[in-house]
N, C-alpha and C positions, 0 to 999 in steps of 0.2 A: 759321722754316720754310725748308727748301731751294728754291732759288730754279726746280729740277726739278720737272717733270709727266712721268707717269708715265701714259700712253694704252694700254690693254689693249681692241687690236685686234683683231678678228672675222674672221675669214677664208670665202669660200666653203663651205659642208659638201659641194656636191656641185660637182664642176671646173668653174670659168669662170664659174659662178651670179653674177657681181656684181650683177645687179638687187637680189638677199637683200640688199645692204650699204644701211645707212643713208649718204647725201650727205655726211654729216661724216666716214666713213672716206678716201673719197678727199682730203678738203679741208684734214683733218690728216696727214697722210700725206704731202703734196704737199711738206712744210718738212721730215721726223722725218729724221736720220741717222743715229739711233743706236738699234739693236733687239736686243731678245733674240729667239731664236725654236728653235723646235724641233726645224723643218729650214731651215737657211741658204738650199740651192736654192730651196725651195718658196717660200721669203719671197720670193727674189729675182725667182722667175717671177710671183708675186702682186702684187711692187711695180711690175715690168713692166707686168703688164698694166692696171693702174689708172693708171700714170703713163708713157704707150709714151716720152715724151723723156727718160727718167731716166737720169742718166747713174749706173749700179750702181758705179762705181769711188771714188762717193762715199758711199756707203752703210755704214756699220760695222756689220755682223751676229756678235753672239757667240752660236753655235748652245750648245743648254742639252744637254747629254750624255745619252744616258739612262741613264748609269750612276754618273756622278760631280756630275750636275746641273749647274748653272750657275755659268759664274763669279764667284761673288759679290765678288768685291775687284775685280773689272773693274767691276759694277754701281755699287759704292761710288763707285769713281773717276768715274765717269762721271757719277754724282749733284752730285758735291763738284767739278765741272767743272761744271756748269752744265748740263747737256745735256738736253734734252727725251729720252725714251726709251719706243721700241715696248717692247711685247711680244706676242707671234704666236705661236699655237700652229700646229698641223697642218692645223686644221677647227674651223671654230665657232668659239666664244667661249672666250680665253684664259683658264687661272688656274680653268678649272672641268674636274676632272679632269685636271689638264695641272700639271708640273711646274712652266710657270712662275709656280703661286702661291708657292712661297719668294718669289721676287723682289717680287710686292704686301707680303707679311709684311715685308720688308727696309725696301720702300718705307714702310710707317706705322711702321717703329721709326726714320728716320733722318726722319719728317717731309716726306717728299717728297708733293706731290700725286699722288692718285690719280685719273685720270679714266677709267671704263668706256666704250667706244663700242658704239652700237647696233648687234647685227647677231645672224645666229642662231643657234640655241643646240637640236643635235638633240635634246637632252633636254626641253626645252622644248614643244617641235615636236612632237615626239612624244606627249607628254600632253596636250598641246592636241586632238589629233585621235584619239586613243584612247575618248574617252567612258568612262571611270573615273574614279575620284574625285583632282579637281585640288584641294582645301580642303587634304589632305594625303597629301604622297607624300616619297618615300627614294630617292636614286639609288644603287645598293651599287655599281655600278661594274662588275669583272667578279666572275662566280660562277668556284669551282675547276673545276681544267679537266681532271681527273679523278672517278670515282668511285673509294671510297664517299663523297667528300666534297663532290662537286659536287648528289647528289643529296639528299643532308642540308641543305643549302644552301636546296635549295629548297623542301623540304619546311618548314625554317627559316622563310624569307620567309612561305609560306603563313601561315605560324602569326600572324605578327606583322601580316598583312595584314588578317587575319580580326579579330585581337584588337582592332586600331588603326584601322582600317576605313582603311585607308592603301595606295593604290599603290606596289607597288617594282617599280620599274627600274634595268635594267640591260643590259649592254652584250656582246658577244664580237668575237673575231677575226674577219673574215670569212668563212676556210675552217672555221671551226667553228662555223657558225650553222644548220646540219644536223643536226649533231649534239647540242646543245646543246636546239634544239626537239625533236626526239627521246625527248631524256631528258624535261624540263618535262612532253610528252605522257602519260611512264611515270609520272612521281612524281605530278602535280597530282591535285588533286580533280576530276570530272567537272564541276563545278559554277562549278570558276574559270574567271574571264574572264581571257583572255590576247591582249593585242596587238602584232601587229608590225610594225613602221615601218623603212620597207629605202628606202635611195638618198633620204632625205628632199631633197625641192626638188630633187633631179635627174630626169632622161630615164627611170628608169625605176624612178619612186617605186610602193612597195608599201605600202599601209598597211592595213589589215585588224583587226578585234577581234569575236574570238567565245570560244565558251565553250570547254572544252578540252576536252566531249562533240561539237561541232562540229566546230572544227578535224579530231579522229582523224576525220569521215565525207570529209574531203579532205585530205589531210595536202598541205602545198606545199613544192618544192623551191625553195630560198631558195638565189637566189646571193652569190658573194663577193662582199658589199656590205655599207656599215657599216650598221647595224643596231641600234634601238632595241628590246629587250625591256621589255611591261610588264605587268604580271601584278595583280592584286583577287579575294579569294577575298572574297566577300561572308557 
């Protein structure tokens, strides 16, 4: 086995939150020099603020592309050096919807330890406080960001929600979270329960779960905030 551990770090979901961090993010962190991450800046103000004496000049951050993804022969090397190494997504828990799972897959073909750190996860979060069925649920990720196939989509989900007795969640941009409840209100059944979780663990968390005969008797303007969809047509 590589003589690497491989820490997939948790980041704040909502800015500054470190209370959300488990004690062993700061305490592994305090030694790591070598990180992947999503956005370089955002690691660097994130390692800042957990560690204010850090000197960032010794920090190696290979930011992961969003288009060409990460450099995997940097990873290698870094492994086959010996190096302890982060991985840091945006928000939340790394490696879950986040590009940097290549690098875990890498890490168990080259035998490198893989260690999870505690912290939160708005997905998570979000089902937890939804009161829907947590036994079994699907995160899709985001739905199309057009019709006619965003609304097939969900008429989709409905289907499998009903059939599977299974929550699906799911996620949008945040200037299209307006829009997107909008459509869910046109397409759903009167009867499904839909809830939304906005700014989870931040200043101006929203969380709410009603039917989607309810919701239309007060429809809410949902701001740009990231934003947990999760929907049970029973």
């Amino acid at each position: 086995m590589s003589k690497s551990t491989i820490y997939l770090v948790p980041v704040p979901i909502a800015e500054g939150m470190l209370q959300t961090l488990s004690p062993e993010i700061a305490a592994k962190t305090a030694s790591l020099t070598h990180y992947f991450a999503e956005n370089a800046k955002n690691t660097r103000r994130f390692l800042k603020m957990l560690h204010p004496t850090l000197v960032l000049e010794t920090v190696h951050i290979s930011e992961i592309d969003k288009h060409s993804g990460a450099d995997i022969d940097l990873f290698r090397k870094w492994v086959r050096d010996g190096h302890d190494i982060g991985i840091i997504s945006d928000s939340g828990c790394p490696a879950v919807a986040d590009p940097g799972a290549i690098l875990v897959n890498i890490a168990h073909q080259i035998s490198a330890k893989v260690v999870p750190l505690t912290g939160p996860s708005s997905i998570l979060l979000a089902l937890m406080a939804s009161g829907l069925g947590g036994q079994s649920f699907a995160f899709i990720g985001y739905l199309p960001v057009k019709d006619p196939n965003r609304s097939k989509r969900i008429k989709e989900l409905e289907i499998v929600s009903q059939r599977d007795r299974q929550t699906q969640i799911f996620i949008e941009t945040p200037y299209r979270n307006n829009s997107l409840l909008a459509e869910i209100l046109k397409q759903s059944y009167h009867y499904t329960k839909l809830s939304i979780a906005q700014d989870i663990t931040g200043e101006k968390e929203f969380i709410k779960t009603l039917s989607i005969a309810d919701w239309k008797k007060n429809i809410p303007v949902l701001e740009k905030l990231p934003t947990v969809f999760s929907l049970l047509t029973p």
